[in-house]
MILUM-843692 format. One record per residue (C-alpha): x, y, z; residue in three letters; residue number from 1. Coordinates in steps of 0.1 Angstrom, whole numbers, padded with zeros to 4 digits. Layout:
BEGIN
NODE    east   north      up     r     k
NODE       X       Y       Z   ALA   NUM
...
//
This chain:
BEGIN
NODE    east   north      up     r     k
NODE    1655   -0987    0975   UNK     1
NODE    1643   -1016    0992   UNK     2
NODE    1612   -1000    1005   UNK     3
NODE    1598   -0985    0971   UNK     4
NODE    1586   -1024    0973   UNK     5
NODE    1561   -1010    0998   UNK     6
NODE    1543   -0995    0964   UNK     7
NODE    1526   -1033    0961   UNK     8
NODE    1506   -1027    0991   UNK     9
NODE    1478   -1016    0965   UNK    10
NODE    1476   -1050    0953   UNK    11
NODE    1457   -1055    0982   UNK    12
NODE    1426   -1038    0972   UNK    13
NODE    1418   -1057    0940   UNK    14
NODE    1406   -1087    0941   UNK    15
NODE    1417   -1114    0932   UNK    16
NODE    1451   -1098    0950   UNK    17
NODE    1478   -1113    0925   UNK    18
NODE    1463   -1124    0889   UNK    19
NODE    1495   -1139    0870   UNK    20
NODE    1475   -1130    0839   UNK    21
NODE    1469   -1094    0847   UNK    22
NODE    1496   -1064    0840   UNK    23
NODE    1498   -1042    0876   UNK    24
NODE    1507   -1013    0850   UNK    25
NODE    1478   -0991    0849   UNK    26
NODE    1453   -1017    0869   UNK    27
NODE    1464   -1005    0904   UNK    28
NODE    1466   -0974    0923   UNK    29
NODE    1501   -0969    0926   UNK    30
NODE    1510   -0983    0894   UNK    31
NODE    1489   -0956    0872   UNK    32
NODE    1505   -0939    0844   UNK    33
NODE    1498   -0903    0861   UNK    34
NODE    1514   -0916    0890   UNK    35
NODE    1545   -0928    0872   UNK    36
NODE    1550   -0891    0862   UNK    37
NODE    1554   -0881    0898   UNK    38
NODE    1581   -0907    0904   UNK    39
NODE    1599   -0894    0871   UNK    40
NODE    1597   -0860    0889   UNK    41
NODE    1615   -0873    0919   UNK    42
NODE    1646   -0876    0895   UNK    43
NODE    1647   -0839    0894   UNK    44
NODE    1655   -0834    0929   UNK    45
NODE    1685   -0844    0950   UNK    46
NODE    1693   -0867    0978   UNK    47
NODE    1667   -0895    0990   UNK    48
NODE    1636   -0882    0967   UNK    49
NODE    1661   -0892    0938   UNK    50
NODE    1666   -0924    0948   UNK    51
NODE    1631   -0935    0958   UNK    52
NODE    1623   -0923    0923   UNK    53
NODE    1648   -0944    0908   UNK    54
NODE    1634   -0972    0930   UNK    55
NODE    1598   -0970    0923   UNK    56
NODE    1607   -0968    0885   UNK    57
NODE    1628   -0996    0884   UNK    58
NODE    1598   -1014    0903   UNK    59
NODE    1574   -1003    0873   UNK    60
NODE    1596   -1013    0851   UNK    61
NODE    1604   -1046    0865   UNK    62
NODE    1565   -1051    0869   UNK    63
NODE    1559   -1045    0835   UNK    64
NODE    1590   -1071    0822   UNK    65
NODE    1578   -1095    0846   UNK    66
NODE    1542   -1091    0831   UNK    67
NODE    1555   -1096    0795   UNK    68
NODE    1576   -1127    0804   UNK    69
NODE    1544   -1144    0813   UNK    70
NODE    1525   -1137    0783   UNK    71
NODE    1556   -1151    0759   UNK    72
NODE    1555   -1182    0785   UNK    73
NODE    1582   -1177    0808   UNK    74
//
């Protein structure tokens, strides 16, 4: 589960790279809503494409909290 982290390697094609102000939901590559439907896919299958789906979901989902924090001033 540790390396669905490797999913913030797009962050590296925007510019500036991190923007505390910006949501990565739906501003980078791997962070796309149509994306995110493939990694609710990987539920549906067994073994290690389970759990990097679980991963990678958890990461969007922690992205997204971590986004809304900042905007309520935390």
């Amino acid at each position: 589960m540790l390396a669905t982290m490797l999913v913030d390697a797009d962050h590296l094609l925007s510019t500036p790279i991190f923007a505390p102000d910006r949501s990565s939901i739906n501003f980078h590559p791997l962070h796309t809503y149509w994306v995110m439907v493939v990694y609710f896919l990987l539920l549906f299958f067994r073994g290690v494409p389970r759990i990097i789906g679980v991963g990678l979901l958890f990461h969007m989902l922690t992205d997204w909290i971590d986004f809304q924090l900042h905007n309520l001033g935390f």
